[in-house]
C-alpha positions in Angstrom: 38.1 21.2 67.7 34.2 21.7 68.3 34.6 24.9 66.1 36.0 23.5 63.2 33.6 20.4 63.2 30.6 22.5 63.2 31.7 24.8 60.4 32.7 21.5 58.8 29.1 20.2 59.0 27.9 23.6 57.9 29.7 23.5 54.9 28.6 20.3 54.0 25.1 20.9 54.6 25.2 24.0 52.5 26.7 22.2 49.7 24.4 19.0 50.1 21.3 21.7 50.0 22.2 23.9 47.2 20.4 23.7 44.3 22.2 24.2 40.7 20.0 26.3 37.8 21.2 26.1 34.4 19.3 28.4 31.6 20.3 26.5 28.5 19.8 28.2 25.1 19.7 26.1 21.7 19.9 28.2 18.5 20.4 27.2 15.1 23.7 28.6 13.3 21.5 30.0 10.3 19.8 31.8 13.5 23.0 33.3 15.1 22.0 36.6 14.4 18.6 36.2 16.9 20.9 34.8 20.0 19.1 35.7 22.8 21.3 38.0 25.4 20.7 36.2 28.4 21.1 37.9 32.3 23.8 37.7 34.5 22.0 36.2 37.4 24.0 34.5 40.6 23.9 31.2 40.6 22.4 30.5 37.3 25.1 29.0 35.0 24.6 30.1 31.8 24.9 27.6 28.4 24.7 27.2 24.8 24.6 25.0 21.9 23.4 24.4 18.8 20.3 22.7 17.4 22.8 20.8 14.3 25.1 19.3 17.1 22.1 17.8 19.2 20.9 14.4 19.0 17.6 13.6 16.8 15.9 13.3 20.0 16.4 16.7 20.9 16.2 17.7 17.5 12.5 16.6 16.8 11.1 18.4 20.1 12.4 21.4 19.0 9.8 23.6 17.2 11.4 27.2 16.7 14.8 28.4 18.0 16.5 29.8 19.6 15.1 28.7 22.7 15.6 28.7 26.3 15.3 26.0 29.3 15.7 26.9 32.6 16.8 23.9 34.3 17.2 22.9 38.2 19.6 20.0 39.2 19.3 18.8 35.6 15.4 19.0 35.5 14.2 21.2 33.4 11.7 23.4 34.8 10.3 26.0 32.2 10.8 26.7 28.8 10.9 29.8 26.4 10.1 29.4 22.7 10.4 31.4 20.0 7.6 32.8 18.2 7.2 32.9 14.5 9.9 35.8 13.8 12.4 33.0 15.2 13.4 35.8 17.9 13.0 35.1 21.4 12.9 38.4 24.3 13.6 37.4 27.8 13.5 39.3 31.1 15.5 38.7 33.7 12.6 39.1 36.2 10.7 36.5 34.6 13.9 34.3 35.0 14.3 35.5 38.9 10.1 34.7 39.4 10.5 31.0 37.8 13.1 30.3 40.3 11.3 31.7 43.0 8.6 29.8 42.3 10.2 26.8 42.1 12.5 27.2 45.4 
């Protein structure tokens, strides 16, 4: 009985600790053909959208697309803009060194 409550507790603990990253990527659909091909990283839940469905409030803070926010329990943490080409190149080891930055 003492075994199972401890690996009870030490599920629950594990899942009370972890800590959820989201990269988010807006594009425009004139701008489909510059989608950014984002990494394959664990534990990083990858999501898009586009600019047209958002609400004016997201809308009007967006300067250039496509672009990318890396977000951490629904906080966004850092963001990638396009530059003037409206293409946006992203490594994954500047992904990986924003997260372990922010762990």
């Amino acid at each position: 009985m003492k075994k199972i409550t401890l690996i009870l507790l030490m599920f629950l603990s594990s899942y009370t600790y972890s800590q959820k990253y989201t990269l988010l990527q807006i594009n425009s659909e004139w701008n489909k053909a510059n989608d950014v091909k984002l990494p394959n990283i664990k534990g990083v839940e990858n999501l898009y959208a586009f600019l047209e469905e958002q609400p004016s409030s997201i809308k009007n803070s967006v300067k250039a697309v496509p672009v990318v926010i890396l977000y951490k329990n629904n906080t966004p943490l850092y963001q990638w803009n396009a530059d003037i080409s409206l293409r946006l190149k992203i490594k994954e080891e500047e992904i990986v060194e924003v997260i372990n930055k922010n762990k």
